[in-house]
Biotite code that builds the C-alpha atoms (Angstrom):
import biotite.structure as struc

atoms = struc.array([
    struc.Atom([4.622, 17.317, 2.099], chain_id="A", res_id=1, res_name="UNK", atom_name="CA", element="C"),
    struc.Atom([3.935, 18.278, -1.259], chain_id="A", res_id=2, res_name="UNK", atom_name="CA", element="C"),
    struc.Atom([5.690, 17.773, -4.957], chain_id="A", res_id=3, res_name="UNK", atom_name="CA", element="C"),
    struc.Atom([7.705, 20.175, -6.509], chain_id="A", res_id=4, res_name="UNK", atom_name="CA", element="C"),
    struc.Atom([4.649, 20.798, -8.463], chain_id="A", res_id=5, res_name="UNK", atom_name="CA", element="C"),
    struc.Atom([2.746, 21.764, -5.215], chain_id="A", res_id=6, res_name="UNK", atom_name="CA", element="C"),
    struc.Atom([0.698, 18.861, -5.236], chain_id="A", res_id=7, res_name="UNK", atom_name="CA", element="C"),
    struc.Atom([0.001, 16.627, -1.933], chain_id="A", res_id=8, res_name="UNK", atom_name="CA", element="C"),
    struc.Atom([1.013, 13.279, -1.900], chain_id="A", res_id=9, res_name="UNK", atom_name="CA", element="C"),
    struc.Atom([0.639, 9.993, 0.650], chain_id="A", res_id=10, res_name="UNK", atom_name="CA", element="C"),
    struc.Atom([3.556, 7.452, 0.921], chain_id="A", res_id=11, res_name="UNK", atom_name="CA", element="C"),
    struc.Atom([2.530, 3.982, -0.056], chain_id="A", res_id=12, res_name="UNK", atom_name="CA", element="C"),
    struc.Atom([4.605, 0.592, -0.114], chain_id="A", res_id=13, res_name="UNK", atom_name="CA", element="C"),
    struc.Atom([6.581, -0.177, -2.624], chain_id="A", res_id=14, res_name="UNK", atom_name="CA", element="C"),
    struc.Atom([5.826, -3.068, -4.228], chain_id="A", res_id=15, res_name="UNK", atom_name="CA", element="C"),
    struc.Atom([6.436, -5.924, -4.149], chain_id="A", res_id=16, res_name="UNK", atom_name="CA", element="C"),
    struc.Atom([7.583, -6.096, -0.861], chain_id="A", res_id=17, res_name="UNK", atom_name="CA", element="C"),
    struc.Atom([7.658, -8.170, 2.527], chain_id="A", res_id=18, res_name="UNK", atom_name="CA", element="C"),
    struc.Atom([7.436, -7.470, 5.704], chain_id="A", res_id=19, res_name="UNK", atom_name="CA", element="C"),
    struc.Atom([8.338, -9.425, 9.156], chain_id="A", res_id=20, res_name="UNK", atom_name="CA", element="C"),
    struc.Atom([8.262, -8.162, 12.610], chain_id="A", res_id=21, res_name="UNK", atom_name="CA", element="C"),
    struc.Atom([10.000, -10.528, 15.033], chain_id="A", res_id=22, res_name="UNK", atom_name="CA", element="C"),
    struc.Atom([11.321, -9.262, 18.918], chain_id="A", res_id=23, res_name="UNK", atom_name="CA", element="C"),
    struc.Atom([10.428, -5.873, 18.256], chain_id="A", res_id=24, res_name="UNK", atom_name="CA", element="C"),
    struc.Atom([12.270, -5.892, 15.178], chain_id="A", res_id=25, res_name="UNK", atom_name="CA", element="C"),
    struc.Atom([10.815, -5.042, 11.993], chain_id="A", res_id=26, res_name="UNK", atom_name="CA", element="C"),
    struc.Atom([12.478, -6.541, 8.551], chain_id="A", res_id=27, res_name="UNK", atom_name="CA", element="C"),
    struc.Atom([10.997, -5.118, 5.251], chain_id="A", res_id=28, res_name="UNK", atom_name="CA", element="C"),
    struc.Atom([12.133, -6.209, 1.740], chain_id="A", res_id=29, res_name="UNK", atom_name="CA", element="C"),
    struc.Atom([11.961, -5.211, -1.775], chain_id="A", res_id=30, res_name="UNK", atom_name="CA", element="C"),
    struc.Atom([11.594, -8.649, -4.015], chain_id="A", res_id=31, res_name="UNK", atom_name="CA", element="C"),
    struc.Atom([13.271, -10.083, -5.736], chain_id="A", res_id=32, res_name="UNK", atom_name="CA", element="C"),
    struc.Atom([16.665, -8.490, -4.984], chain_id="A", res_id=33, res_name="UNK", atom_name="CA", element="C"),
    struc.Atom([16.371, -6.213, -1.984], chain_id="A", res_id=34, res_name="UNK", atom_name="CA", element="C"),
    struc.Atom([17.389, -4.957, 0.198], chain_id="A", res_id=35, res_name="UNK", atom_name="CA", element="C"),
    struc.Atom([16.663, -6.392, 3.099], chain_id="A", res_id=36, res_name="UNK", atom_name="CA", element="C"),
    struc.Atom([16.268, -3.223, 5.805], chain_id="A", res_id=37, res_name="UNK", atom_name="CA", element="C"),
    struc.Atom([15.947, -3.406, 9.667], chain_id="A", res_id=38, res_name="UNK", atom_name="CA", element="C"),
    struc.Atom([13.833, -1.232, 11.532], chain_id="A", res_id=39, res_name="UNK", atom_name="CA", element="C"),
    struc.Atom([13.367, -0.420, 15.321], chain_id="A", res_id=40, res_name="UNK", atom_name="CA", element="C"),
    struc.Atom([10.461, 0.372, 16.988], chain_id="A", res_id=41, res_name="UNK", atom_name="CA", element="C"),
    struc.Atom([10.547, 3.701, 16.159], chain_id="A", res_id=42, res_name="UNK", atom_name="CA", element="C"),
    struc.Atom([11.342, 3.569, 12.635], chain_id="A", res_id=43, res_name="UNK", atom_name="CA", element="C"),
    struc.Atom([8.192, 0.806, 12.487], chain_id="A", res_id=44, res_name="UNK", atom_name="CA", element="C"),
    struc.Atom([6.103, 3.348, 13.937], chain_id="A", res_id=45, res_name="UNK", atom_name="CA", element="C"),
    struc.Atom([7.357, 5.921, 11.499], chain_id="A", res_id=46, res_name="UNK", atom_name="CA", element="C"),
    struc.Atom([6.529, 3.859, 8.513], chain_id="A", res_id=47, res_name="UNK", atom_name="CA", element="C"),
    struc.Atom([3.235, 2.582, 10.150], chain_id="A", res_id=48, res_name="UNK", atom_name="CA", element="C"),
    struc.Atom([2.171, 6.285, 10.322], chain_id="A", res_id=49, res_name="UNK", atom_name="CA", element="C"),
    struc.Atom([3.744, 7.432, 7.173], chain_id="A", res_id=50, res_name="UNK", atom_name="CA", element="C"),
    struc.Atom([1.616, 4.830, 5.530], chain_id="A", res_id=51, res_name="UNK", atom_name="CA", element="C"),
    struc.Atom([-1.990, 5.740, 7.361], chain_id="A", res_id=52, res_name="UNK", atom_name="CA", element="C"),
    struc.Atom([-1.467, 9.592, 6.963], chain_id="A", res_id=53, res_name="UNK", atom_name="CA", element="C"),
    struc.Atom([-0.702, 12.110, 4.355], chain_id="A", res_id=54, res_name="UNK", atom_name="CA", element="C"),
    struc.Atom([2.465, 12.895, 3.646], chain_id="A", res_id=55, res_name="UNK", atom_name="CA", element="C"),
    struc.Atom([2.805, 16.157, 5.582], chain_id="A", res_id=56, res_name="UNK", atom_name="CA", element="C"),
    struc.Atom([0.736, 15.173, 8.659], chain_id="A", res_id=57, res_name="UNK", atom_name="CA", element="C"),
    struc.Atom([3.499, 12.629, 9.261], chain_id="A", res_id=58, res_name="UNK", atom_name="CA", element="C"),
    struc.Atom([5.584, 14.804, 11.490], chain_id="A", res_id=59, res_name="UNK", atom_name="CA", element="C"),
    struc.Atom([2.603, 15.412, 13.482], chain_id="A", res_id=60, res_name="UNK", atom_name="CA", element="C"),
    struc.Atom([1.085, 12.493, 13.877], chain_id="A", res_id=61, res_name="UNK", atom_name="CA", element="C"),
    struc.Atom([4.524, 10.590, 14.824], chain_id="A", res_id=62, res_name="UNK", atom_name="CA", element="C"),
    struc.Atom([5.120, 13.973, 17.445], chain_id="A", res_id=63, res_name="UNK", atom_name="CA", element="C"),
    struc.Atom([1.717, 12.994, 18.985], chain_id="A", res_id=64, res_name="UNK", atom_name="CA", element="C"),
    struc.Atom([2.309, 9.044, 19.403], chain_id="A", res_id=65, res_name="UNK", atom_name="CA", element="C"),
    struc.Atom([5.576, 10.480, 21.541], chain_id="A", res_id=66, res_name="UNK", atom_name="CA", element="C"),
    struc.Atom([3.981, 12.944, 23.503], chain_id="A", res_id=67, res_name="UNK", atom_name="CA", element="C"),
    struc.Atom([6.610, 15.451, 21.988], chain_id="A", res_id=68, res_name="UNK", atom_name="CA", element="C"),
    struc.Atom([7.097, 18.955, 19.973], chain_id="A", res_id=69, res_name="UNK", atom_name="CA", element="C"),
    struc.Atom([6.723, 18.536, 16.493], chain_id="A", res_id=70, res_name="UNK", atom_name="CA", element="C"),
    struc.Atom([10.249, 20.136, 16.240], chain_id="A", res_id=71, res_name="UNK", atom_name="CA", element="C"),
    struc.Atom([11.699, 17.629, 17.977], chain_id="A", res_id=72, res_name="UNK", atom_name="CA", element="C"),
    struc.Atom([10.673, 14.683, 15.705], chain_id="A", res_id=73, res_name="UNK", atom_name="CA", element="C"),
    struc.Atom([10.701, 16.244, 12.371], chain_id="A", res_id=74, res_name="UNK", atom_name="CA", element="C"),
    struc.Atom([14.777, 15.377, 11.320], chain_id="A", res_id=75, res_name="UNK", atom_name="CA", element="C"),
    struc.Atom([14.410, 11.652, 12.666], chain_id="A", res_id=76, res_name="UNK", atom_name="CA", element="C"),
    struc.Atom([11.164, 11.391, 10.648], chain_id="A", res_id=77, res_name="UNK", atom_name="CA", element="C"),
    struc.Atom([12.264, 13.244, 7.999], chain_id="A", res_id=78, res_name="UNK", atom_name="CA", element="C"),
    struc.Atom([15.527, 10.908, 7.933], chain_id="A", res_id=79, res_name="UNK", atom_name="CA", element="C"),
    struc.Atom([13.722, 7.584, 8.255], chain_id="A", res_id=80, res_name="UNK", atom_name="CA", element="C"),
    struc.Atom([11.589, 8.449, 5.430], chain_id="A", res_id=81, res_name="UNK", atom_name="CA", element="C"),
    struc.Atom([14.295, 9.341, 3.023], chain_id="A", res_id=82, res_name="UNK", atom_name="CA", element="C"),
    struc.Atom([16.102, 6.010, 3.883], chain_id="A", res_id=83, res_name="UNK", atom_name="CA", element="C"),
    struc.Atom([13.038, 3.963, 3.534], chain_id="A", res_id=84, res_name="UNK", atom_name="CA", element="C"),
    struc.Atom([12.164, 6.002, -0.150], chain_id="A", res_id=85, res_name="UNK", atom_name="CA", element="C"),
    struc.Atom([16.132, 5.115, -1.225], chain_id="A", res_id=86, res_name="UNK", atom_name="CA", element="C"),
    struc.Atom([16.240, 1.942, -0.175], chain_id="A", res_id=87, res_name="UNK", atom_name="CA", element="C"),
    struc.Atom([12.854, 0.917, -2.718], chain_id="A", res_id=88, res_name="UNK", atom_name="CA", element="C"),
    struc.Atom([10.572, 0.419, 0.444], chain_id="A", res_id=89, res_name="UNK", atom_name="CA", element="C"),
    struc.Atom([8.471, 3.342, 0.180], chain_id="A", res_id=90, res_name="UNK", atom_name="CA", element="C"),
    struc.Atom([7.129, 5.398, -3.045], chain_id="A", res_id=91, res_name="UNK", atom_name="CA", element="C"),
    struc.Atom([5.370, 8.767, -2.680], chain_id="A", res_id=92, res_name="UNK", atom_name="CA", element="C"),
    struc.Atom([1.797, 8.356, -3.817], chain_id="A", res_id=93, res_name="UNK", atom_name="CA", element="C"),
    struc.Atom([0.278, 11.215, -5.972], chain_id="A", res_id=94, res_name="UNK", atom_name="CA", element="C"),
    struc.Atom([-3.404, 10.071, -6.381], chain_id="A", res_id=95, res_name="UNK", atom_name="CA", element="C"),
])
């Protein structure tokens, strides 16, 4: 993924934030004031991978850790990582 500008970019936490993983559950939060948002497995893995790769080898990498086609992977990433970016958890990274 890229800027407008054409420039790469890496996601990176937002900060400051917290993060518990309980039952397969994952909770993350913004502080002070939130939210509070609840992840499944998958959605953890997204993030987990959205936060080790760049930003567009995140489709790819998720596609691989499911054995599937990038194509099939690519609107539920693409989805989770918009949600996470609205909801303060996530910021896009431009160093």
């Amino acid at each position: 993924m890229t800027t407008p500008s054409g420039m790469p970019f890496r996601w990176a936490l937002a900060q400051p934030i917290g993060i518990v993983e309980r039952d397969g559950i994952t909770y993350v939060a913004t502080f002070p004031d939130g939210p509070i948002v609840v992840l499944d497995p998958v959605a953890a893995t997204i993030l987990a991978i959205a936060l080790d790769e760049p930003a567009d080898e995140v489709t790819g990498a998720v596609a691989a850790a499911y054995e599937k086609p990038s194509d099939e992977v690519e609107e539920a990433v693409r989805d989770v990582l918009t949600r996470l970016e609205a909801d303060r958890v996530i910021r896009r990274d431009h160093r």
